[in-house]
TORLUMZA-588516 format. One record per residue (C-alpha): residue in three letters; x, y, z. Coordinates in steps of 0.2 Angstrom, whole numbers, padded with zeros to 4 digits, always signed. Layout:
// TORLUMZA-588516
ALAXYZ;...
***
This chain:
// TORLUMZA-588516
UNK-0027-0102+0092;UNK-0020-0118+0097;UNK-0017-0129+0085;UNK-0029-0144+0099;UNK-0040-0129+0098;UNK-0039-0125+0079;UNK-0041-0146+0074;UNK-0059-0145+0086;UNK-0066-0131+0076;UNK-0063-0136+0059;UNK-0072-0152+0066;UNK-0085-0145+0071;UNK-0086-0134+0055;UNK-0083-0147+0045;UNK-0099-0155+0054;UNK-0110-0141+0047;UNK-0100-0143+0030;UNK-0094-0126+0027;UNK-0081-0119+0017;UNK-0066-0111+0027;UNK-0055-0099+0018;UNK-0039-0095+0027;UNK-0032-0079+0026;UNK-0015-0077+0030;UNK+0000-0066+0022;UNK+0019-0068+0018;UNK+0024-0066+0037;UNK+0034-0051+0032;UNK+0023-0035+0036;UNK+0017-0028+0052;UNK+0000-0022+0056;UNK-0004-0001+0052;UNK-0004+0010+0067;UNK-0016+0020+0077;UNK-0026+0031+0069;UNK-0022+0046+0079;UNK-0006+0060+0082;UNK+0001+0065+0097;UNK+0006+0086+0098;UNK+0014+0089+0115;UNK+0006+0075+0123;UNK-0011+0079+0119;UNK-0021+0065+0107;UNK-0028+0072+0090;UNK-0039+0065+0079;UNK-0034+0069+0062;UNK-0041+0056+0049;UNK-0041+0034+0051;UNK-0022+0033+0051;UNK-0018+0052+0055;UNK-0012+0066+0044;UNK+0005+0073+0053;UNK+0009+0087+0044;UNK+0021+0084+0026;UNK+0023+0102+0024;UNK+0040+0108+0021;UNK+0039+0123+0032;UNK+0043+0125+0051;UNK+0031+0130+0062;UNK+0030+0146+0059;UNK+0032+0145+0042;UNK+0050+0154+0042;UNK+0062+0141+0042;UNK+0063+0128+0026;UNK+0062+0110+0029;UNK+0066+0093+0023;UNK+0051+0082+0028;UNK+0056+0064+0029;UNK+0040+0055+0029;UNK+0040+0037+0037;UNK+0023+0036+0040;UNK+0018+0024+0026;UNK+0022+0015+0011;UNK+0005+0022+0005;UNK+0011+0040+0004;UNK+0021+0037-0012;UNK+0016+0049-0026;UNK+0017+0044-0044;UNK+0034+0052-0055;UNK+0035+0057-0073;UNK+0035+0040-0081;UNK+0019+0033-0072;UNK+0012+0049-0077;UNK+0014+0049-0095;UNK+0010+0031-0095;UNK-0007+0037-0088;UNK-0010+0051-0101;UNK-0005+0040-0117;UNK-0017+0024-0110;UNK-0028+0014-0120;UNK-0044+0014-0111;UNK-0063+0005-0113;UNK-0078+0002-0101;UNK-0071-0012-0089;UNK-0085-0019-0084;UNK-0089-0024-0099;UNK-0072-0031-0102;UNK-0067-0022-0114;UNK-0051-0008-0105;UNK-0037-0016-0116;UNK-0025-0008-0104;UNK-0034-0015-0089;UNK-0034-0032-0099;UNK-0017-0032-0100;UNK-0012-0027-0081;UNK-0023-0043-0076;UNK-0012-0055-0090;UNK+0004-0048-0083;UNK-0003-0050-0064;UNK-0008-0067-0068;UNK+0007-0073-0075;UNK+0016-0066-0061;UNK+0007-0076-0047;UNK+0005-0090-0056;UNK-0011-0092-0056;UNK-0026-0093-0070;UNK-0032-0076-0070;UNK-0031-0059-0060;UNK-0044-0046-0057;UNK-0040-0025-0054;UNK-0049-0016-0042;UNK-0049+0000-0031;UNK-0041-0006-0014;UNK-0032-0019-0003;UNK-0049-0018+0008;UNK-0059-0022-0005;UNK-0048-0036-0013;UNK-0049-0046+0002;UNK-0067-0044+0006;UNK-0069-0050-0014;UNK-0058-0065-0010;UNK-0071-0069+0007;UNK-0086-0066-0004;UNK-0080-0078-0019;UNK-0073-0092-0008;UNK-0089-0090+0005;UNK-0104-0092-0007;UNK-0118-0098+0005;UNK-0123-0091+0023;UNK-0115-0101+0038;UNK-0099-0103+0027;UNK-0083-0096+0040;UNK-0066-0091+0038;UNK-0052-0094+0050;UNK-0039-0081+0051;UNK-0021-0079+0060;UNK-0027-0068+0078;UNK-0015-0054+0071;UNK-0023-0053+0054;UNK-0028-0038+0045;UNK-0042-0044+0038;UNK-0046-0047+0057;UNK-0040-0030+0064;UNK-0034-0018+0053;UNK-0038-0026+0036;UNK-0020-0028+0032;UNK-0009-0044+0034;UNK-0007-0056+0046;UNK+0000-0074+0046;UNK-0008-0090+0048;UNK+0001-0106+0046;UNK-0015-0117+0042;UNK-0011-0126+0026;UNK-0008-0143+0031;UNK-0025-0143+0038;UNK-0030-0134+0024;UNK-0026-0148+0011;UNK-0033-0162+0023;UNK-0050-0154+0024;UNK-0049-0147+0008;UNK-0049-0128+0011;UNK-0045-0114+0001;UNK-0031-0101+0006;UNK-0033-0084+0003;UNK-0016-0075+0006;UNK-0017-0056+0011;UNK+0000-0052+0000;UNK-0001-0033+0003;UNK+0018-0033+0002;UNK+0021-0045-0007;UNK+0032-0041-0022;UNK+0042-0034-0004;UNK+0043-0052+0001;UNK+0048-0060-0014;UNK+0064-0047-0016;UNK+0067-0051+0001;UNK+0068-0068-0001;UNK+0076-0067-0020;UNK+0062-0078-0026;UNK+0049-0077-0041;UNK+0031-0070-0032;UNK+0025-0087-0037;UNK+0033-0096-0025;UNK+0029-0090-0011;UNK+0011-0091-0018;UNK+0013-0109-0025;UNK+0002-0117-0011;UNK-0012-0103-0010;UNK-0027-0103-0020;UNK-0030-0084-0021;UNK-0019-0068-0016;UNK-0022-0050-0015;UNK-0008-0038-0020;UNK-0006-0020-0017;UNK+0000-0008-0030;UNK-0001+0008-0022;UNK+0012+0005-0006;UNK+0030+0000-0012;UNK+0027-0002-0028;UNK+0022+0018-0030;UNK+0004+0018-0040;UNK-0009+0030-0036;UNK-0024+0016-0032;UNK-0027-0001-0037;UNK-0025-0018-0032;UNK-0025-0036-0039;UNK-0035-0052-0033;UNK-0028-0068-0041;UNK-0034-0085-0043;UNK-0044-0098-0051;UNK-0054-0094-0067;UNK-0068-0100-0061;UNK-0063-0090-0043;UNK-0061-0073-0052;UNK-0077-0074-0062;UNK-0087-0075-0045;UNK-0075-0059-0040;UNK-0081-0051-0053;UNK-0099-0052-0049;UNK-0092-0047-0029;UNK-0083-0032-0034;UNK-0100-0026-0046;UNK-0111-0026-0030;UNK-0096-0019-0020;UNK-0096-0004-0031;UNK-0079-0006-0039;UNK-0084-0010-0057;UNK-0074+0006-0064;UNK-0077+0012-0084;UNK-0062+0018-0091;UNK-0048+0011-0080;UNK-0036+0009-0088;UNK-0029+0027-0083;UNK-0026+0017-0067;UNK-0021+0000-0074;UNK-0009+0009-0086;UNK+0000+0017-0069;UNK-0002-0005-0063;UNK+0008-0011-0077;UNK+0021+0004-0074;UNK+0023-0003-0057;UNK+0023-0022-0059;UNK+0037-0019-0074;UNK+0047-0005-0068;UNK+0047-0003-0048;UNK+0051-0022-0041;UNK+0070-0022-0042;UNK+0071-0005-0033;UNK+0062-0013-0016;UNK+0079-0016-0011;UNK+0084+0001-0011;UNK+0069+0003+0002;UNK+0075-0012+0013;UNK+0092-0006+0013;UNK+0089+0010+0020;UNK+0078+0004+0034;UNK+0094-0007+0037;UNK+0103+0007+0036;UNK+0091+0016+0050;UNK+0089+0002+0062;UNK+0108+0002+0064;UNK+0110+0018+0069;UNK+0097+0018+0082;UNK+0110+0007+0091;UNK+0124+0015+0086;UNK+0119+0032+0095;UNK+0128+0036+0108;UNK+0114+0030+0123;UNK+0104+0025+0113;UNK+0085+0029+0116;UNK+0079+0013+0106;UNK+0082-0002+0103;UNK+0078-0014+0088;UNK+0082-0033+0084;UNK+0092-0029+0066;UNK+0084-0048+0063;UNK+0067-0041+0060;UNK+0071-0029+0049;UNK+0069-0039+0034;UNK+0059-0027+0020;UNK+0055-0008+0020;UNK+0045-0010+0037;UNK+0054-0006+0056;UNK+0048-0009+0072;UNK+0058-0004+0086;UNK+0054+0002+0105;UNK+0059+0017+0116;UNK+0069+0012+0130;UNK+0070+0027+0140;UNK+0056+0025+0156;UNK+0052+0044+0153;UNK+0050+0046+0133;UNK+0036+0039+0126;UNK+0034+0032+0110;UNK+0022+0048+0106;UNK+0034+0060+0113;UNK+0050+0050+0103;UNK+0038+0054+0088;UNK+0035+0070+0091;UNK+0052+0076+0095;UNK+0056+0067+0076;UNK+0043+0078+0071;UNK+0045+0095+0076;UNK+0057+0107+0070;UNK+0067+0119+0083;UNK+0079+0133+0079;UNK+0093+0125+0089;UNK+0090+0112+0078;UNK+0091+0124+0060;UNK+0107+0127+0070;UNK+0114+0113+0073;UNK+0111+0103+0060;UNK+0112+0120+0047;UNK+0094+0113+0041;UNK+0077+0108+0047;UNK+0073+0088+0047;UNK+0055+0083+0049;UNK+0054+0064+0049;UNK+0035+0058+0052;UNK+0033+0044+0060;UNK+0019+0033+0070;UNK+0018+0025+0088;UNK+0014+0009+0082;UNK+0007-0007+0094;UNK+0015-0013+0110;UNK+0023+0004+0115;UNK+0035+0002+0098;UNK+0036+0014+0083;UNK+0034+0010+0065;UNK+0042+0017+0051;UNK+0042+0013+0034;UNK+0053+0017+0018;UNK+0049+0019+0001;UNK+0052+0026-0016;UNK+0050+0045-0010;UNK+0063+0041+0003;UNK+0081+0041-0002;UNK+0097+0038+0004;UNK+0100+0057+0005;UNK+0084+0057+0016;UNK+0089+0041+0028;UNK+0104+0051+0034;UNK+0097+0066+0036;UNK+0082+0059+0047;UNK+0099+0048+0056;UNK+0105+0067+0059;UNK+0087+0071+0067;UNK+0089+0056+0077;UNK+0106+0060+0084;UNK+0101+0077+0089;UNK+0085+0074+0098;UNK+0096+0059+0105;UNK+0109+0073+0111;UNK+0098+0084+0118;UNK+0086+0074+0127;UNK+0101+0066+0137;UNK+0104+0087+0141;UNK+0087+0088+0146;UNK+0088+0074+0158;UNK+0105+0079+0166;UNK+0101+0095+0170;UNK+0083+0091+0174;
***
């Protein structure tokens, strides 16, 4: 939208006095991919994002593999630590306020955003449909959102720069911070910061930062209270939570200053895709700028399904040449690109060894085209 465009509509809104509530992100994240996986060419539904396989067998169930799963930072699983702090937490009946442990997660979240107050619930999804239901109190009230935005498309972030407009017409922000704690370690400043001009953010706990479940919807006192009263109809007042919140506060303490392990290693993979000899893609190392790649085939004749696929599968020239199988899951992503994504199961061990997977099927796709 146009900012000519953009200025007539709030107008006009304005006019009707309704309340807009922008939903933008940090500008760092990409959208999620198809929800479907290609096997030799062939489209299969799996599940809303697809299930390729993360078994650490080859096909036939002989040959042990090292799966390297890209496909999401969502995939993570929680280690020892998170467990135990599970196990040992302090729990009551939330909705009634009285989970000291998810009490304590909200403090810690609200002091880290800056902002008055902080309130845990299940999802991403249904943080931000909180944040649309709290701002948005009466029928005919809008939103505006970036054309990209989750919210809009995926229900994950998108950017929109509208806060100029947004203190000359007194609206409130909302920013889809999925990735946030990404951003700020990214960018070497405080979480607040990049939230100093919005009046409500929602932040995932279960992508990067390695819970099982949960998000947190931050903002004005009086904001979090409607939220409250949103989440209770949306059917996300949970009793004893802080079995979950315990595994928040593990997070939010714990797994921030190793983010830049994940951006480094998909630093470390975007390079080598243009350091293979012919390279089959391309990438602007610019972009790369937290756990998140995008990068494009080049060759007319592989598609980005096929490219995944051959990442994918394990061959018994490959056990041979390599002396092991690699299965790195990936996604065709939007606009013909791939997406890939690191997190805290992916180490540095793993990053070579799906740089070794890309080099073969590099290697022997150029042998299939010169003897084709």
């Amino acid at each position: 939208m146009t900012l000519k465009r953009l200025t007539c509509s709030l107008r006009a809104l304005l006019q009707r006095r309704c309340q807009i509530t922008n939903i933008s992100s940090t500008g760092l994240e990409q959208p999620h991919c198809i929800s479907s996986v290609y096997k030799a060419g062939v489209l299969i539904a799996r599940s809303y994002y697809g299930a390729a396989r993360s078994t650490d067998q080859a096909d036939d169930g002989s040959v042990p593999v090292r799966t390297v799963d890209l496909r999401s930072d969502t995939v993570t699983k929680p280690g020892p630590a998170m467990r135990r702090a599970m196990a040992k937490a302090e729990v009551g009946d939330d909705v009634y306020g009285e989970d000291p442990t998810v009490n304590e997660l909200q403090r810690q979240a609200a002091q880290l955003f800056g902002m008055e107050d902080a309130l845990f619930v299940p999802s991403g999804t249904m943080s931000n449909l909180i944040a649309v239901m709290s701002h948005c109190r009466e029928r005919g009230e809008e939103i505006i959102l970036g054309e990209k935005s989750h919210l809009h498309i995926y229900e994950q972030g998108g950017s929109a720069q509208l806060r100029g407009l947004a203190d000359r017409y007194d609206l409130a922000v909302h920013m889809d911070g999925a990735r946030l704690m990404n951003a700020a370690v990214a960018l070497s400043v405080h979480p607040s910061e990049i939230l100093q001009h919005c009046d409500s953010v929602s932040v995932c706990l279960s992508k990067g930062l390695g819970a099982p479940v949960g998000c947190l919807l931050g903002g004005p006192r009086e904001f979090v209270q409607r939220a409250v009263r949103a989440r209770k109809v949306l059917g996300g007042g949970m009793r004893q939570a802080g079995i979950l919140a315990a595994a928040g506060i593990l997070a939010l303490n714990n797994m921030v200053g190793r983010l830049k392990d994940d951006h480094r290693n998909a630093k470390t993979f975007a390079r080598a895709l243009l350091q293979a000899d012919s390279p089959l893609c391309c990438v602007d190392l610019s972009t790369v700028e937290t756990n998140i790649l995008r990068f494009r085939v080049q060759q007319p004749g592989l598609t980005p399904q096929e490219f995944c696929t051959r990442m994918e599968a394990v061959t018994p020239g490959e056990v041979e040449s390599l002396g092991q199988g690699v299965r790195v899951l990936m996604f065709p992503h939007v606009e013909g690109s791939v997406r890939a994504v690191w997190h805290l199961d992916v180490s540095e061990e793993d990053t070579e060894l799906a740089i070794r997977k890309l080099n073969y099927i590099t290697h022997k796709y150029r042998e299939e085209r010169q003897s084709a």
